[in-house]
N, C-alpha and C positions, 0 to 999 in steps of 0.2 A: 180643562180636562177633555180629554174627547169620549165621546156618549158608548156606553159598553156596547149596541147593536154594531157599533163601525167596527168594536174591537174583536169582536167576532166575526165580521164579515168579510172583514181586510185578508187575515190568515186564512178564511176559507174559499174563497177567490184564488188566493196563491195555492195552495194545495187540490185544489180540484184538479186542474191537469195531471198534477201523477196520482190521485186516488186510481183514477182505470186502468194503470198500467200495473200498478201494485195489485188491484183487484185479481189483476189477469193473473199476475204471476202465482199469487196464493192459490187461488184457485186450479194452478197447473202444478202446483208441489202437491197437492190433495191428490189429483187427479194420478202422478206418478206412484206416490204414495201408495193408492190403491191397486192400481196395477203390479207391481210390487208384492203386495200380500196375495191378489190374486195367483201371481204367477207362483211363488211361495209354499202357496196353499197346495196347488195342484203338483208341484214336485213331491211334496209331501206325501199326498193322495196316491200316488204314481208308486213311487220307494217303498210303500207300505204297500199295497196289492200286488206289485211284483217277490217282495219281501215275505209275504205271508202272516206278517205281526202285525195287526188292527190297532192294538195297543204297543206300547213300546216295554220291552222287557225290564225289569227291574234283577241287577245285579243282589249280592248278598252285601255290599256296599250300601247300597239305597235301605237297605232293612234297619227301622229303628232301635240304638238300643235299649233295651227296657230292664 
């Protein structure tokens, strides 16, 4: 049998070259990600202070029936 430290050390040898590229790339789909909500945010912010409605109006639709 061979000794469980090789059996772990074998596949993490082979995987270590693409762990940094994978790393990069997560960390560049977060990065988009965010920029994304920022940019998001600030149309929002934008459409509403030109718009004049802080809050978003609610129809007679929206009203619960009771």
């Amino acid at each position: 049998m061979i000794p469980t430290p090789v059996k772990v050390a074998v596949p993490a040898t082979l995987l270590a070259p693409v762990a940094v590229p994978v790393l990069h790339g997560l960390a560049g789909i977060a990065v988009i990600g965010l920029g994304i909500f920022a940019a998001g945010s600030i149309v929002t912010k934008t459409v509403r202070a030109f718009t004049g409605s802080p809050v978003p109006r609610k129809s007679v639709d929206d009203s619960p029936l009771s």
